[in-house]
C-alpha positions in Angstrom: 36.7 22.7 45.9 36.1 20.0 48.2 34.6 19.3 51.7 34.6 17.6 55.0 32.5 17.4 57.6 33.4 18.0 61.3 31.5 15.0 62.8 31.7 15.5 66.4 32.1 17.9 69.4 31.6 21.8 69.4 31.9 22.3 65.5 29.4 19.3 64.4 27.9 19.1 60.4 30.4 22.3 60.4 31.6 22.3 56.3 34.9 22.9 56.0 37.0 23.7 52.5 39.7 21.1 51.2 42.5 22.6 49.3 42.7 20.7 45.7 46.1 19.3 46.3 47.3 16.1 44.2 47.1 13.4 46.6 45.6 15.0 50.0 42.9 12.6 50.8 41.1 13.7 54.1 40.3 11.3 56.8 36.6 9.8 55.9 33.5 10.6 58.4 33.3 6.9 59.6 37.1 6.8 60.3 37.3 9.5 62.3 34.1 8.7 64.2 35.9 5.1 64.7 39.5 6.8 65.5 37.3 8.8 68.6 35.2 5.9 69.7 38.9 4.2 70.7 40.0 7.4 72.5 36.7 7.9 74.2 34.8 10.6 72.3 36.4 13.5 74.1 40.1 14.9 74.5 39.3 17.5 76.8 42.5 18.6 78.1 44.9 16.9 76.0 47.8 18.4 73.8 47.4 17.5 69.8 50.2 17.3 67.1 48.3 16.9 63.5 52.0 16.3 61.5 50.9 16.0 58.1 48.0 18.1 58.3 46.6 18.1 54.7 42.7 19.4 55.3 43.0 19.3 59.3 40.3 16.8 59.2 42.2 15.2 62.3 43.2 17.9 64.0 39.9 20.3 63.7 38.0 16.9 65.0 40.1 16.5 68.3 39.7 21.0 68.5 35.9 19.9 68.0 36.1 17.4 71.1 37.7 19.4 73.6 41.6 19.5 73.3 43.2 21.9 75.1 45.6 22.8 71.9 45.9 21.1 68.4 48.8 22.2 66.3 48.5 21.5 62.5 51.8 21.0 60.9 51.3 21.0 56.8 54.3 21.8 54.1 52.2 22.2 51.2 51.3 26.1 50.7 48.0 25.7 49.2 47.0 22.9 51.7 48.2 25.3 54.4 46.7 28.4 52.7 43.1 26.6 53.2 43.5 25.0 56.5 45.2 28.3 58.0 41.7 29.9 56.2 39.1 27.1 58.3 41.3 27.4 61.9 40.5 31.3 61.2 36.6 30.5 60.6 36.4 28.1 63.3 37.8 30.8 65.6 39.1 28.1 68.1 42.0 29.4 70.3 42.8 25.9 70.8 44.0 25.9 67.0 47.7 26.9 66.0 48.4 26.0 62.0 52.0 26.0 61.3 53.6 25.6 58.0 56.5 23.7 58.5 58.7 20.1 57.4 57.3 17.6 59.3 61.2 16.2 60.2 62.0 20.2 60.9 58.7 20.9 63.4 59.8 17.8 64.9 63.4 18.1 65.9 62.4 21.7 66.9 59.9 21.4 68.8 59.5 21.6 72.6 56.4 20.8 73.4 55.0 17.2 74.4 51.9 16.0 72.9 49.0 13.5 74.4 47.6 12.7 70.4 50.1 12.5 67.5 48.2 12.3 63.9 49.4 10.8 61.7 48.2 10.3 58.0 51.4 11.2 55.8 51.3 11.3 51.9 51.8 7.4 51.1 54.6 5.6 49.0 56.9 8.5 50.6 58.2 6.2 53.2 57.5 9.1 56.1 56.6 7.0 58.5 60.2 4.8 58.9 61.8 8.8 58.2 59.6 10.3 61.3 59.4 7.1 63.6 62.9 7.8 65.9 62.1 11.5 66.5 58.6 10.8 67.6 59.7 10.0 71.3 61.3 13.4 72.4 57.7 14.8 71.6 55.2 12.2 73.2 53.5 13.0 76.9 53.6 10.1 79.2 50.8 7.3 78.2 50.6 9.0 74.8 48.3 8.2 71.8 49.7 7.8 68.1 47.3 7.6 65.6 48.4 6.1 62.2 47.2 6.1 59.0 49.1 4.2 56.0 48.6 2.5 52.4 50.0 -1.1 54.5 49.0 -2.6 58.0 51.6 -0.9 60.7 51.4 -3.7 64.1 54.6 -1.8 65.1 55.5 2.0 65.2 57.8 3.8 67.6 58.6 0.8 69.6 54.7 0.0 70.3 52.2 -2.4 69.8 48.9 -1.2 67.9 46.2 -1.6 70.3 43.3 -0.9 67.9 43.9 -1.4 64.1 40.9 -0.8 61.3 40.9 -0.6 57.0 38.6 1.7 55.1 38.8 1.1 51.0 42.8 1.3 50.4 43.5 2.8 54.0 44.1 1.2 57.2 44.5 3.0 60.6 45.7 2.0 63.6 45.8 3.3 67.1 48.6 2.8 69.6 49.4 4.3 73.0 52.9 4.9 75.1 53.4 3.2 78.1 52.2 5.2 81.4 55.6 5.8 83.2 
């Protein structure tokens, strides 16, 4: 079984299992240290939605750096077997793993989220399928995180502010506007 590596906040250089899942490919170190960097290191406070959750690389990180509450939304069973497994060792309250359809969590939701995470399985065209539900979930002046096999300079009606590539991946950062 694989790894990652929590790389900053509470639960730094913590280990954490990956599920061996065909095509879940967690967030690398240097991506997420980047990805943090643009938001400022910490989230204290804020309200996270990890969508595709895979190995909760994203969504244990911004638990790690102070967020208030991080749900982590993954469909697979043995993907969410493991990452239901890592919230339990990590023991943060802040962590609520839910095993859900990405479209279903988000058309039932109620909650509004300050950091949406998004790294979906590629050439599955989730991105376009999620993109017009994303609004009734997003706080004011909230941050969408993107991860993708192509560029995305537009997502949900937004501009990417910060944008970055790592082997095959590029990510890209973009924030709502403060009403």
């Amino acid at each position: 079984m694989n790894q990652l590596r929590i790389v900053g906040g509470q639960w730094r250089s913590r280990r954490l299992r990956v599920a061996d899942v065909p095509g879940l490919r967690p967030t690398p170190d240097r991506v997420r240290e980047t990805l943090f960097n643009w938001l400022g290191q910490a989230v204290d406070g804020w309200v996270c939605l990890d969508l595709f959750a895979g190995s909760g690389a994203l969504g244990f990180e911004a638990a790690s750096r102070g967020a208030a509450k991080v749900v982590l939304v993954e469909q697979d069973p043995r993907a969410y077997t493991v990452l239901k497994q890592n919230a339990d060792l990590l023991g943060g309250a802040a962590l609520e793993c839910r095993k859900a359809d990405a479209l279903r969590f988000l058309e039932t939701t109620t909650e509004r989220y300050d950091l949406v995470l998004l790294d979906p399985p590629f050439r599955q065209d989730w991105l376009a399928r999620i993109e017009t539900r994303l609004a009734q979930v997003l706080a004011k002046g909230a941050c969408i995180y993107v991860e993708a096999e192509t560029p995305v300079t537009e997502f949900a009606g937004l501009q990417a502010l910060k944008t970055g590539t790592a082997g095959q991946v590029h990510y890209q950062l973009f924030r709502g506007e403060v009403v």
